[in-house]
C-alpha positions as CSV (number, residue, x, y, z in Angstrom):
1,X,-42.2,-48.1,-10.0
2,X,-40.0,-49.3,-7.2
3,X,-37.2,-48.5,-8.9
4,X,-38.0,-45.1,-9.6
5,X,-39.1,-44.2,-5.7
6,X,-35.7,-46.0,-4.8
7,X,-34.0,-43.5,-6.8
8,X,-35.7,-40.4,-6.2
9,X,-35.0,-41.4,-2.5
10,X,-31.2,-41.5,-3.0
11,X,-31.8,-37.9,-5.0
12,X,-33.3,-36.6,-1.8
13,X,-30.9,-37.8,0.7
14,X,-28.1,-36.9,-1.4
15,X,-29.7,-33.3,-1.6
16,X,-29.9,-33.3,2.0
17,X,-26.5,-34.3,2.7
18,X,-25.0,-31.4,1.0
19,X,-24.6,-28.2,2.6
20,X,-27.6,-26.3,2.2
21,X,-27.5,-22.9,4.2
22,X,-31.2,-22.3,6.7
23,X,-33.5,-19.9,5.5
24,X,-32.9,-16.4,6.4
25,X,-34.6,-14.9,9.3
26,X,-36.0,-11.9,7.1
27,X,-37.8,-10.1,10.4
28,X,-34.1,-10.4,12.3
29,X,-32.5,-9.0,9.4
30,X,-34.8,-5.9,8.7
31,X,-34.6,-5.5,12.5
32,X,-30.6,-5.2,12.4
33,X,-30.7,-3.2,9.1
34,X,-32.7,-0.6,10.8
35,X,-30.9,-0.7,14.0
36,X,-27.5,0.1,11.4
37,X,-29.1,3.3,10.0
38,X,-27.6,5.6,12.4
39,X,-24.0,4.1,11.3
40,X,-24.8,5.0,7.7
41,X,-23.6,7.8,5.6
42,X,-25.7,6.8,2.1
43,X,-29.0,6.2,4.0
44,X,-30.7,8.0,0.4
45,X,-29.9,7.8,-3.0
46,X,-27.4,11.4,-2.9
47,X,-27.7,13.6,-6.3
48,X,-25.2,16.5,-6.6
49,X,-27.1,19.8,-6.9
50,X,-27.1,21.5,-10.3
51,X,-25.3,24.7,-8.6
52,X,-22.8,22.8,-7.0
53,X,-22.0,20.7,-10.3
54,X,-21.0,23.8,-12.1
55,X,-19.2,25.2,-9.2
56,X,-17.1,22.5,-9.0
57,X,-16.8,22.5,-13.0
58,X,-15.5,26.3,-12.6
59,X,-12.9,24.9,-10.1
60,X,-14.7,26.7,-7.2
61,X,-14.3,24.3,-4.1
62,X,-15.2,26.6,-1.7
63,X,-17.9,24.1,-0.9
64,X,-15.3,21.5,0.2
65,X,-13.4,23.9,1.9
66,X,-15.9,24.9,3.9
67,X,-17.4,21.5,5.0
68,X,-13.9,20.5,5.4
69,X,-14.0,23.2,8.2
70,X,-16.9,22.0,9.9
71,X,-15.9,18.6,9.4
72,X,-19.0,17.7,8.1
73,X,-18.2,14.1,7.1
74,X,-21.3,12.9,5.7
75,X,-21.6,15.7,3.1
76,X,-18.0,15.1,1.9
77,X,-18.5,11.4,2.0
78,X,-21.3,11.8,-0.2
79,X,-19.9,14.1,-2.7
80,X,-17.3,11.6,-3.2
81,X,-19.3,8.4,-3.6
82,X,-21.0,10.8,-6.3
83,X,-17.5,10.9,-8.0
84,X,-17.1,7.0,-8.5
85,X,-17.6,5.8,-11.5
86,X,-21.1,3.9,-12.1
87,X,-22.2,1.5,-14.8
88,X,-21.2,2.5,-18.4
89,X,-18.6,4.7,-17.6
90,X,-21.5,7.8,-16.2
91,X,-21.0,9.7,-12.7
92,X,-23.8,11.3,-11.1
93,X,-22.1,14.4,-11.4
94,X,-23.2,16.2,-15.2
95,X,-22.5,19.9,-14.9
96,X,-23.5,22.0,-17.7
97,X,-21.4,21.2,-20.5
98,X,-21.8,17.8,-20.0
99,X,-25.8,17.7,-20.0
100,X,-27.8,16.4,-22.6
101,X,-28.0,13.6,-24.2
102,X,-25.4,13.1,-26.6
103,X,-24.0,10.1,-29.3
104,X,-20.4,11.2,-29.6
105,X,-18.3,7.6,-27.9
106,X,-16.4,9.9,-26.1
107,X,-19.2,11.7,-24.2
108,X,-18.5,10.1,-21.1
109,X,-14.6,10.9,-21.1
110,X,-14.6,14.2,-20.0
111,X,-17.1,13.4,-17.3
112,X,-14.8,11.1,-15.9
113,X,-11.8,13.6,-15.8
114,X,-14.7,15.9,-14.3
115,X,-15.5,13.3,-11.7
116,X,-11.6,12.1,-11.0
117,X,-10.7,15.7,-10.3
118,X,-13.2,16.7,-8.4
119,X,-12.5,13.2,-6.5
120,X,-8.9,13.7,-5.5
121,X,-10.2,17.5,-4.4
122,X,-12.3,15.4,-1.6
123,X,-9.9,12.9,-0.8
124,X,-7.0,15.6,0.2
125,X,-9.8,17.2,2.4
126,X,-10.6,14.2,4.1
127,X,-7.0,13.1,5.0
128,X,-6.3,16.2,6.5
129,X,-9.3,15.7,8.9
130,X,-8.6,13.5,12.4
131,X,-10.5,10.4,12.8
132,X,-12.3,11.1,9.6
133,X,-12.6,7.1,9.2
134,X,-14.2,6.4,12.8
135,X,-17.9,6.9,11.6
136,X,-16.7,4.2,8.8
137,X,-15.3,2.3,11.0
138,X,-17.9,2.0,13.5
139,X,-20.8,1.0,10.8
140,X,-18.2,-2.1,9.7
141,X,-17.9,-2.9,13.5
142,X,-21.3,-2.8,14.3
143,X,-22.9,-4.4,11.0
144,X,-20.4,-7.1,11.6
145,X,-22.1,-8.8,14.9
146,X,-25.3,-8.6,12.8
147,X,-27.2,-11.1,10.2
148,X,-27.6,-9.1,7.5
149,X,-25.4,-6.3,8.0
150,X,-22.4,-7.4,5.2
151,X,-23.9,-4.6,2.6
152,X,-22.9,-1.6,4.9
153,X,-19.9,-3.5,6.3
154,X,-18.2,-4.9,2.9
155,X,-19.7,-1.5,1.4
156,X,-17.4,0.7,3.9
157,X,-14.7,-1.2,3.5
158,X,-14.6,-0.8,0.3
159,X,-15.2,3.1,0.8
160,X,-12.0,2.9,2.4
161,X,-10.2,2.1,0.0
162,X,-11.8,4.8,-1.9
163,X,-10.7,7.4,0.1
164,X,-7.2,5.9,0.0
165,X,-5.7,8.2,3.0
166,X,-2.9,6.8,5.2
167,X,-5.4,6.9,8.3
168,X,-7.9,5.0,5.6
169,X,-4.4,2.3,4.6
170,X,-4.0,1.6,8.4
171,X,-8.0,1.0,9.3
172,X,-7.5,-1.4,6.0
173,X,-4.8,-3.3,7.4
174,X,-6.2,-3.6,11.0
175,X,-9.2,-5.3,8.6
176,X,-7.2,-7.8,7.2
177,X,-6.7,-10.2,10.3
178,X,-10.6,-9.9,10.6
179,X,-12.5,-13.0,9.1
180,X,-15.9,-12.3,10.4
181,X,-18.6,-13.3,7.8
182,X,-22.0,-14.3,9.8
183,X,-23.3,-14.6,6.1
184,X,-21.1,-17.5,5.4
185,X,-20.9,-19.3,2.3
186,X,-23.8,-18.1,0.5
187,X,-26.1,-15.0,-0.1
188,X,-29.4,-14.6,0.2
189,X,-31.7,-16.5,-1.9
190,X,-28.9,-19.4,-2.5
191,X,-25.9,-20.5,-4.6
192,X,-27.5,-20.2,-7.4
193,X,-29.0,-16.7,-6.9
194,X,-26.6,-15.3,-9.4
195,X,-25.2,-12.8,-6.4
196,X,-22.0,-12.9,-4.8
197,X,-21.5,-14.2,-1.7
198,X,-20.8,-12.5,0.8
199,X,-16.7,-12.5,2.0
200,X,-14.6,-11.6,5.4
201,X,-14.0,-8.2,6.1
202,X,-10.2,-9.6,5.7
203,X,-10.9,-10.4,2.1
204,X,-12.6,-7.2,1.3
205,X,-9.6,-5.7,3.3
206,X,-7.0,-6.6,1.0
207,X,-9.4,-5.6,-2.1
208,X,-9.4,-2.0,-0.4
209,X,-6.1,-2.2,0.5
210,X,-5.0,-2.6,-3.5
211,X,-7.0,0.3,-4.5
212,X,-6.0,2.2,-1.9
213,X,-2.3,1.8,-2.8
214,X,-2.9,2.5,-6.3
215,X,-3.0,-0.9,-7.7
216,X,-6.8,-0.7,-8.8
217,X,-5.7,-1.2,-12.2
218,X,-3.6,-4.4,-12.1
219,X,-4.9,-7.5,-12.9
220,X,-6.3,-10.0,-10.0
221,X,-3.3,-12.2,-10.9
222,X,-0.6,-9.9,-10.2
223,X,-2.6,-9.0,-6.7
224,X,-1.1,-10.8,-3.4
225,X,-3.9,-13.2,-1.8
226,X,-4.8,-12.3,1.6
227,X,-1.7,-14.5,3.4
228,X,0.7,-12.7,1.5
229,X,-1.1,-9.7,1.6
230,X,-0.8,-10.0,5.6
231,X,3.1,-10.8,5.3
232,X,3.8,-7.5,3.5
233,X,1.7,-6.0,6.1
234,X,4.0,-7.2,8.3
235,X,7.5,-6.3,6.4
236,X,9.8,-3.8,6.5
237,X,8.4,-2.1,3.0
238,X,4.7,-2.2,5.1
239,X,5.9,-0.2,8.1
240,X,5.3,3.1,7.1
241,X,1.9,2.5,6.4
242,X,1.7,-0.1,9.6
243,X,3.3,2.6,12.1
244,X,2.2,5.9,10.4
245,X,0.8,8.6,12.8
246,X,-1.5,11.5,11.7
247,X,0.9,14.0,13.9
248,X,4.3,13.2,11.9
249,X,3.3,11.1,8.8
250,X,2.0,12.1,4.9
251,X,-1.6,12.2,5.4
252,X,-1.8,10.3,1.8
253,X,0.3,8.0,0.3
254,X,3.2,8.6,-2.3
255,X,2.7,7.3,-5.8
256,X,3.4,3.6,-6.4
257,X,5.2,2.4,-9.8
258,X,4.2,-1.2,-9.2
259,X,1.6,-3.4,-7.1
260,X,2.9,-4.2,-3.9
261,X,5.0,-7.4,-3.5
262,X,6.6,-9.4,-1.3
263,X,10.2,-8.5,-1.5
264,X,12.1,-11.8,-3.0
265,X,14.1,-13.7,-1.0
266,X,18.2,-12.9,0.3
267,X,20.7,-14.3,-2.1
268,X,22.6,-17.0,-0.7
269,X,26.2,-15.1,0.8
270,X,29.2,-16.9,-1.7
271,X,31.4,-15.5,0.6
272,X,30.4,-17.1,4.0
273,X,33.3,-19.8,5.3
274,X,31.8,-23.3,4.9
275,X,30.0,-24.6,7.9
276,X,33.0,-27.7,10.2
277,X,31.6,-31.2,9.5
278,X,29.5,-32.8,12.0
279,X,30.7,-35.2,14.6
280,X,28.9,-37.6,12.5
281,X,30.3,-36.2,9.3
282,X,34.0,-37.1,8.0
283,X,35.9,-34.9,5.0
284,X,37.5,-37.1,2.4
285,X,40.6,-35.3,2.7
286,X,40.7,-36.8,6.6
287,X,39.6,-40.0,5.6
288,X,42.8,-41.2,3.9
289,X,45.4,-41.3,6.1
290,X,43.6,-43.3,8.5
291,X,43.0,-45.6,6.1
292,X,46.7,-45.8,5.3
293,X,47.9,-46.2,8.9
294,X,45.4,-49.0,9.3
295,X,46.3,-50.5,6.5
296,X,50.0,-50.3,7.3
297,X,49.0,-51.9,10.4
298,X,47.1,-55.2,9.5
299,X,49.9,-55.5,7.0
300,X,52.8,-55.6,10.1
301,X,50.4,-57.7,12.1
302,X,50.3,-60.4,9.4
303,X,53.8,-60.5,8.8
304,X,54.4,-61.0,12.7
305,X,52.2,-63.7,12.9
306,X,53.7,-65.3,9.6
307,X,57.5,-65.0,11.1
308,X,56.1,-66.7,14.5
309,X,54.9,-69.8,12.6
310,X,58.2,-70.2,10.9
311,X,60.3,-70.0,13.6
């Protein structure tokens, strides 16, 4: 019986000594999540009307056109969050010929193309707008000082990346030298939650910053980690998007062939005259005669001192 309380003892303290994160403050963190409301653009579950579905369908974007006009940001922002693809392949957009309930395997597929054209119709209307990432922007400042705030700040980040424009590349690489996390290790509800925990906004940067360039559908091993992913921030092939400028710059991207890389190092130059030996540093091709002059000498001094004794 001692035994047994000795061990369940050491099974405590050993529990205790590992790093167990404090319960969350649940009335501090509905407190900040209300006070983050008026930086959010999803604040309800958004479903396309039926009208607009079909318009878009037809090709008709007068729609975007016009709230690209009035630069009404938080209609186009949820149009396009209505384009991404959901579980199981589905969009919320289903326009008339798409409707129904069907068992063909390729139902979904021309939903997608739907969804994907309809997608990159948004996206060219957003880049063309100035300082259409500063409402973004502002929610992942803001949710960033606050418990509880890493859904809308890792969630616009990621939106970001979505919208892919250079203006949305340069907020994404401002976001990689910022490791905020007041989450920390773990989520909500502990390790083994079966949730993710929560990461920096520099992590979820360079996640972004991927899909944004058009490496979404690489694998994870052929992405750069975050320090690499800050070098090639920093290199000559990442100065375009580092120093673009919404007056004289693409407002999107070109078209990548590859994943971004860090360019491989210069060949050594053949052709470069070989560095002069050190003071320290003697060439064998200097080395002999010296050897020969004092070998020449020791002989004469020995043959000297051998005639001396004789005579």
């Amino acid at each position: 019986m001692i035994w047994a309380i000795a061990l369940l003892s050491l099974s405590i303290g050993s529990l205790a000594a590992e790093e167990i994160p404090p319960a969350p403050d649940y009335a501090e963190i509905g407190r900040n999540q209300k006070a983050l409301l008026k930086y959010d653009v999803f604040i309800f579950k958004y479903k396309v009307p039926e009208a607009t579905q079909d318009a878009l369908y037809r090709g008709d974007y007068s729609l975007l056109d016009r709230l690209a006009a009035e630069k009404n940001l938080k209609e186009l922002f949820n149009l396009l969050s209505a384009t991404v693809p959901v579980s199981f392949g589905q969009h919320i957009f289903q326009p008339v010929p798409l409707r129904g309930p069907s068992r063909d395997p390729d139902y979904y597929k021309p939903n997608l193309e739907f969804g994907a054209r309809v997608r990159e119709q948004i996206k060219e209307r957003l880049a063309a707008i100035p300082g259409h990432t500063e409402m973004l922007v502002q929610g992942i400042d803001a949710a960033s000082n606050l418990k509880g705030g890493h859904g809308m700040r890792l969630g616009n980040i990621g939106f970001l990346g979505a919208i892919g424009s250079m203006e949305a590349i340069q907020q994404l690489g401002r976001y990689l030298y910022d490791d905020r996390n007041l989450e920390g290790k773990y989520f909500y509800g502990g390790p083994d939650s079966g949730m993710d925990a929560p990461v920096s906004n520099a992590e979820a940067a360079r996640v972004a910053l991927h899909r944004a360039l058009g490496d979404d559908g690489q694998s994870m091993e052929k992405r750069l980690g975050l320090e690499e992913t800050r070098q090639w921030w920093e290199s000559e092939e990442g100065r375009p998007y580092r120093e673009w400028k919404f007056e004289t710059g693409n407002l999107r991207p070109t078209l990548r062939k590859g994943p971004i890389s860090l360019p491989p190092p210069a060949p050594l130059d053949k052709t470069a005259p070989a560095s002069p030996p050190t003071a320290n540093e003697v060439r064998p091709t200097t080395i002999w005669p010296v050897l020969v002059i004092l070998t020449l000498a020791g002989l004469a001094a020995v043959l000297g001192f051998t005639k001396l004794r004789r005579s």
